[in-house]
Backbone bond lengths (Angstrom), bond angles and torsions (degrees), N, CA, C in turn:
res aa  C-N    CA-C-N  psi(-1)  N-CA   C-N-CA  omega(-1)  CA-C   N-CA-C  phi
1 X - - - 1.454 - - 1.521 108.68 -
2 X 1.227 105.88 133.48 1.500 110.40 179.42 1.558 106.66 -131.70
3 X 1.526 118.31 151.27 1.508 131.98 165.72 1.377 99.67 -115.84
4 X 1.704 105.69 126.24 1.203 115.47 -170.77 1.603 110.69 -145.74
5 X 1.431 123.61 152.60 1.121 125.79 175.33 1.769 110.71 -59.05
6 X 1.141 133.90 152.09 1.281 143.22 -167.51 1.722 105.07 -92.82
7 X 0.996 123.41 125.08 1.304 124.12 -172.47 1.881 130.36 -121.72
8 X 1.335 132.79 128.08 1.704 95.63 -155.44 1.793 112.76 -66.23
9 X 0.910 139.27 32.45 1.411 150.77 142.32 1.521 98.30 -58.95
10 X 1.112 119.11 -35.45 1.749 116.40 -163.83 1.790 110.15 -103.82
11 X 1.710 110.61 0.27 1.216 94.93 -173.15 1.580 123.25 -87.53
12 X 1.632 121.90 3.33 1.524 126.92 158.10 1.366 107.21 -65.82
13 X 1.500 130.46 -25.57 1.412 127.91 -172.02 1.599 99.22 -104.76
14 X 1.034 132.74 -15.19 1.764 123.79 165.60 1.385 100.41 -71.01
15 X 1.360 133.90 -66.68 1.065 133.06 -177.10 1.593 128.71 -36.13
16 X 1.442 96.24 -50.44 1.777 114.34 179.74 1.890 79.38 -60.36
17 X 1.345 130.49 -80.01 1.318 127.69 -164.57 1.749 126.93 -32.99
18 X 1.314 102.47 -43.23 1.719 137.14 154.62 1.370 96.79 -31.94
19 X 1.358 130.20 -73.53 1.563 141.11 -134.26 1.698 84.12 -116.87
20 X 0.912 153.71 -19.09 1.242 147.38 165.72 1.505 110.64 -86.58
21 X 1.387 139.84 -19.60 1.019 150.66 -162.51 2.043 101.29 -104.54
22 X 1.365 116.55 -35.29 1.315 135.00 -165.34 1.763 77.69 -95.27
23 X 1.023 148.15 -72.64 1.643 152.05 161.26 1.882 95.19 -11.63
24 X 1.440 108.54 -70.80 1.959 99.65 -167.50 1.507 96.00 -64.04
25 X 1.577 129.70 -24.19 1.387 107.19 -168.31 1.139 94.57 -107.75
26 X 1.666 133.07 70.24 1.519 121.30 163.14 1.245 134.37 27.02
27 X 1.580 105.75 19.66 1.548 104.87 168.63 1.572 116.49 -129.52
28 X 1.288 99.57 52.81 1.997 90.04 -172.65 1.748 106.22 -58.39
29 X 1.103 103.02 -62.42 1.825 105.78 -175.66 1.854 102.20 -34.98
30 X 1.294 122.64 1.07 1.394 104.12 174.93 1.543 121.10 -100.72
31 X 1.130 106.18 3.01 1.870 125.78 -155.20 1.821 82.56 -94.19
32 X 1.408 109.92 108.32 1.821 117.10 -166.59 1.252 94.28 -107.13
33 X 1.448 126.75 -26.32 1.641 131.47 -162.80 1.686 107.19 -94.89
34 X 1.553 100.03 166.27 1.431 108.28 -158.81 1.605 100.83 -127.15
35 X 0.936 134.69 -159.72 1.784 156.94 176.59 1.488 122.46 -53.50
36 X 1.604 74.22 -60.20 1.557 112.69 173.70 1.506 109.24 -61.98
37 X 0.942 129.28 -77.15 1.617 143.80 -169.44 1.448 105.03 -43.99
38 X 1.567 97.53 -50.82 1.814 108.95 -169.76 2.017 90.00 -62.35
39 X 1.357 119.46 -79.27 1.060 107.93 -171.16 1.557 133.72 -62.11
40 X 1.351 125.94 14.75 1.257 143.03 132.58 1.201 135.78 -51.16
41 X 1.364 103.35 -43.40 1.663 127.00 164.26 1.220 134.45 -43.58
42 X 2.143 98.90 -60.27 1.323 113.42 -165.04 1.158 102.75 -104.38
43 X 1.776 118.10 -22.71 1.706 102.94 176.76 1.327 120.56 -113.59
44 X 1.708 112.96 47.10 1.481 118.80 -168.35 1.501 99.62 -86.30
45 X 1.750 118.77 166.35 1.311 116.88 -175.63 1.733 117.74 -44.17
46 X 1.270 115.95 -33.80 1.305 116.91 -170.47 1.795 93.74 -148.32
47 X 1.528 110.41 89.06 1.421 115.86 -146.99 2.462 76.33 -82.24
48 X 1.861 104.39 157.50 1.206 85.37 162.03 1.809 95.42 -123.27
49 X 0.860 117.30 44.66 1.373 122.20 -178.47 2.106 112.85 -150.73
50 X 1.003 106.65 113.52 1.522 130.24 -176.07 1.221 121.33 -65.89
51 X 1.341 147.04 162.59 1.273 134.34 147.23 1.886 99.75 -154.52
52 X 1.362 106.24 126.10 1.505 117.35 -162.88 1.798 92.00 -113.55
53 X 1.197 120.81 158.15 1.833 128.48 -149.60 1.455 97.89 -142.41
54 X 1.646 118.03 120.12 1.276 118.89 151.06 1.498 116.52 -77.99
55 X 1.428 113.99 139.97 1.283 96.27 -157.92 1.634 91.43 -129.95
56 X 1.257 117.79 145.04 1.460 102.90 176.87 1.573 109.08 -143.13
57 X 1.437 117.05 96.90 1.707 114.74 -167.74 1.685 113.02 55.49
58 X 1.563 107.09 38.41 1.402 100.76 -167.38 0.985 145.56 97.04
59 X 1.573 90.56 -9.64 1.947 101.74 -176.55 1.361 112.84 -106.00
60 X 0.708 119.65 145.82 1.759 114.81 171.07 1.232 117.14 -101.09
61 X 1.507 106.91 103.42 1.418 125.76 -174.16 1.879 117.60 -85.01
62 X 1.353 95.86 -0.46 1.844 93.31 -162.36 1.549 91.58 170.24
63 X 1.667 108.97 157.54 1.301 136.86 -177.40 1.751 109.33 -151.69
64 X 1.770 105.65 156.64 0.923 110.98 171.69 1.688 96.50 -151.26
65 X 1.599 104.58 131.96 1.077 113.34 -155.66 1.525 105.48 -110.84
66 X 1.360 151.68 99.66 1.214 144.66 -136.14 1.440 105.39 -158.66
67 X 2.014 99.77 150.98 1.461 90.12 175.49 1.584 93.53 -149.75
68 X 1.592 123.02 -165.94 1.184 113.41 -172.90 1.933 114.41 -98.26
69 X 1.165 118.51 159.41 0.980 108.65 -172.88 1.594 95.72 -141.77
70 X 1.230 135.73 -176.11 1.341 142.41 -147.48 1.838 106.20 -161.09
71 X 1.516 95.65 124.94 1.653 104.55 170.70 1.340 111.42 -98.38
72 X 0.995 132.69 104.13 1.751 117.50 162.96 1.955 132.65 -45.00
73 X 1.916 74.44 -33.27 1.632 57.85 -179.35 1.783 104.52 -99.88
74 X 1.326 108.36 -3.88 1.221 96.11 168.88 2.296 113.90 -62.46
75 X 1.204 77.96 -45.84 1.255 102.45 -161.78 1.984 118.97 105.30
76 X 1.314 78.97 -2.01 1.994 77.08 -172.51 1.501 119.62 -122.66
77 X 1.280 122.16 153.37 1.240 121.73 174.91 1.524 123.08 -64.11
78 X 1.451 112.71 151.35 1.119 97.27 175.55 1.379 100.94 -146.80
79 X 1.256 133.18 -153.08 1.439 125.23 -150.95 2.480 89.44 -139.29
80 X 1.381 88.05 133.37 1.414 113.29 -179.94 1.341 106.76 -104.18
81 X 1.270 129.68 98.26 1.124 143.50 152.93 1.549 131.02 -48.14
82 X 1.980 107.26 69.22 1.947 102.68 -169.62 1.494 107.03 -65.19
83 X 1.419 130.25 -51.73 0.821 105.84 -166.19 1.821 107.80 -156.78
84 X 0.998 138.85 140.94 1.623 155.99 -149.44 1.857 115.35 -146.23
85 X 1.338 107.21 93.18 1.355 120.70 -165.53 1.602 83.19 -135.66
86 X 1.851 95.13 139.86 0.947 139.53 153.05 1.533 119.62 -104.07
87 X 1.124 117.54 126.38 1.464 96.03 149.54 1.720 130.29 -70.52
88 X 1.323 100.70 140.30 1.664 105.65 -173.84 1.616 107.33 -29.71
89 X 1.627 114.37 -64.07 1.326 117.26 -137.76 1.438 90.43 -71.11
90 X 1.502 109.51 -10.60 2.270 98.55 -176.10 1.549 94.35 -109.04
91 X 1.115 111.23 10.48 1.882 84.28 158.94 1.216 122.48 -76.83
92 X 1.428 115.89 178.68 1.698 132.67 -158.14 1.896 118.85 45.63
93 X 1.656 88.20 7.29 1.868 76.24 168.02 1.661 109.26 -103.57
94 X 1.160 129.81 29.07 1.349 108.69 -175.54 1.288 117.50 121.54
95 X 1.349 117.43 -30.03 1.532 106.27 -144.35 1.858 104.56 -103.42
96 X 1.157 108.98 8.50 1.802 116.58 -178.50 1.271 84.21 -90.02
97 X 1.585 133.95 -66.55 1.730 141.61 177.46 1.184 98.41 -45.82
98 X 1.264 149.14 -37.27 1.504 126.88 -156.20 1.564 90.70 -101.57
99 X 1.120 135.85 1.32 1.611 142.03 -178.96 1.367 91.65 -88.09
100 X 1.738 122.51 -73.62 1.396 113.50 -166.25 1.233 115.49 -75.78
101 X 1.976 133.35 -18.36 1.578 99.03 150.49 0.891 143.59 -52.36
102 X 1.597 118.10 -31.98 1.763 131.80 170.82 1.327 105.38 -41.84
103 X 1.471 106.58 -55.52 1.426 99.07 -152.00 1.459 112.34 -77.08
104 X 2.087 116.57 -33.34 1.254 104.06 147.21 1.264 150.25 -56.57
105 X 1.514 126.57 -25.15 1.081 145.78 118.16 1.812 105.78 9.84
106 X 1.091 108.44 -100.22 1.609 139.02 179.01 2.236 84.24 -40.62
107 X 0.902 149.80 -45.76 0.851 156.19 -140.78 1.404 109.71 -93.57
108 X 1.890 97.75 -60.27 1.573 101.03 166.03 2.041 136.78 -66.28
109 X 1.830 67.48 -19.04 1.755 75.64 -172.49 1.689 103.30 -87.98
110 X 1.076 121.96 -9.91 1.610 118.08 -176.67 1.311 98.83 -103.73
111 X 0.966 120.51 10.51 1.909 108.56 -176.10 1.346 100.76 66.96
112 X 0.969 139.62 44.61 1.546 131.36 176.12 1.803 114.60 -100.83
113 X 1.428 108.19 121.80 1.725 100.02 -167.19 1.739 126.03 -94.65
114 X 1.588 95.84 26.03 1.735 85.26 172.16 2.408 91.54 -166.49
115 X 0.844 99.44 156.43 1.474 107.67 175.80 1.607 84.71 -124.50
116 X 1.539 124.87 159.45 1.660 136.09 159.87 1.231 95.41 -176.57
117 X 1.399 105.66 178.09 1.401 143.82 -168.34 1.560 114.98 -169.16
118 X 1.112 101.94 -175.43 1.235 124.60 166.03 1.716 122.68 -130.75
119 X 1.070 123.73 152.99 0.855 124.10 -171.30 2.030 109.86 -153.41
120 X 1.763 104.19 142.15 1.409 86.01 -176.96 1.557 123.71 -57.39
121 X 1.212 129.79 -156.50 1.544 124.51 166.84 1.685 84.33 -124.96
122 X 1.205 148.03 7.34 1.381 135.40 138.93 1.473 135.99 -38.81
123 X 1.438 75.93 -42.48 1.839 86.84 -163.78 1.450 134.14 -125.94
124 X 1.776 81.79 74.56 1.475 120.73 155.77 1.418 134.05 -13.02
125 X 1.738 109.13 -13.36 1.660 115.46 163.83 1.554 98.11 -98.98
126 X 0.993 132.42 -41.22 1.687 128.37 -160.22 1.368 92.14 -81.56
127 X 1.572 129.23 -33.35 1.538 121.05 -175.68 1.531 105.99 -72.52
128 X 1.248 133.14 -59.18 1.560 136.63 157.44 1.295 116.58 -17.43
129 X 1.734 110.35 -69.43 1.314 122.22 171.58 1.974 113.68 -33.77
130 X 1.713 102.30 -68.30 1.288 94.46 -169.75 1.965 111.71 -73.79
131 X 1.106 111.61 -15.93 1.473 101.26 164.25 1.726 114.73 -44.36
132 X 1.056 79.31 -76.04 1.491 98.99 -169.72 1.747 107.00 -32.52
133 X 0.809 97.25 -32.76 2.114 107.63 179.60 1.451 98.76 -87.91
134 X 1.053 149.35 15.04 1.938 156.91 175.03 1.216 100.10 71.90
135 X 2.130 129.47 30.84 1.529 95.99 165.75 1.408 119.52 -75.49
136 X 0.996 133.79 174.60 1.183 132.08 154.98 1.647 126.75 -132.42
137 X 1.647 117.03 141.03 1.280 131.87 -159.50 1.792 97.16 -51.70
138 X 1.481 103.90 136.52 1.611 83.43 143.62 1.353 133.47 -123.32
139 X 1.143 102.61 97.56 1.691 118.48 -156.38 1.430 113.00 -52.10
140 X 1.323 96.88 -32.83 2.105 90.89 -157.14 1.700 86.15 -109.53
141 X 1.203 128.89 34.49 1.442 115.04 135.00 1.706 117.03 -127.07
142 X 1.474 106.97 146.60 1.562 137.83 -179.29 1.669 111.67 -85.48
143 X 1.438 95.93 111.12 1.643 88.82 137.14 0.762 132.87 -42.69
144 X 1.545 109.59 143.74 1.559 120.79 148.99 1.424 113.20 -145.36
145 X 1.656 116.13 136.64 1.670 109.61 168.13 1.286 98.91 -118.60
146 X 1.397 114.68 168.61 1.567 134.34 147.54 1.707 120.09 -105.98
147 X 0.896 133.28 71.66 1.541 115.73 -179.67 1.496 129.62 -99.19
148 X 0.847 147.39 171.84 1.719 145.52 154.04 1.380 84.30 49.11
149 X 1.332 101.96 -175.72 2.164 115.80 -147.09 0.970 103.44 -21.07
150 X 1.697 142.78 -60.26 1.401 140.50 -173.14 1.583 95.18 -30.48
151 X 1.462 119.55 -68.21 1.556 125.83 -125.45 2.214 73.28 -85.88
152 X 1.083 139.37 -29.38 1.374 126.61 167.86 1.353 113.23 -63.95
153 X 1.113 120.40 -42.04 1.547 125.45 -177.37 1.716 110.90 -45.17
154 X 1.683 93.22 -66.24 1.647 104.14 175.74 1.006 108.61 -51.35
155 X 1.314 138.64 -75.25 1.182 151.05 176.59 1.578 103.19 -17.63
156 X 0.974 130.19 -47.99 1.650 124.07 -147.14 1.416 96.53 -92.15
């Protein structure tokens, strides 16, 4: 098992992960982006969006797709956790834990003062899962998005 930087050799297998990942969360019809876009993203001159690779003899078993995010009152950056896919058949060996040490890892070594995510309130294995590693819920704050006409409306 290896954790590895994501490379465009790997962007037919981010994508399949993308659209398989939008598939476990009942929303495939929402996945709007393509090949192209994704590897624009992660391998632009000064990319601000990450993508870290479970790797297994070559295969790519899992991704974690991450970028930096900022505390005020910390004062420091810290790392935003978009998105953390396994494939089914390699879960329970390791490789979801060997994703979020990396990424704390990456966290401790940059001085960075918080790792998070989100996560649905469905899914009762990934919530277990990240307990068990000391995340903790944060209950008493709300989403909110703006996207499509809204996010033009404001905008204008």
């Amino acid at each position: 098992m290896l954790i590895r930087p994501a490379t465009k050799a790997d962007l037919p297998a981010i994508m399949q992960l993308i659209h398989d990942l939008a598939l476990y969360e009942k929303a495939p019809e929402q996945v709007e982006t393509n090949e192209a876009e994704i590897g624009a993203a992660l391998f632009a001159d000064e990319p601000k969006v990450f993508c870290s690779i479970a790797d297994l003899d070559g295969e790519v078993v899992g991704m974690a797709i991450w970028f930096l995010n900022f505390s005020t009152w910390q004062g420091k950056h810290g790392i935003y956790l978009e998105d953390l896919y396994i494939k089914p058949e390699f879960r329970g060996n390791g490789f979801g834990l060997a994703m979020l040490k990396h990424l704390a890892a990456i966290c401790n070594e940059r001085g960075y003062g918080r790792f998070q995510w989100w996560v649905l309130d469905w899914n009762t294995p990934a919530i277990e899962f990240y307990k068990s590693q000391g995340a903790i819920a944060m209950d008493e704050w709300t989403v909110y998005r703006v996207s499509g006409e809204a996010l033009k409306q404001l905008g204008s």
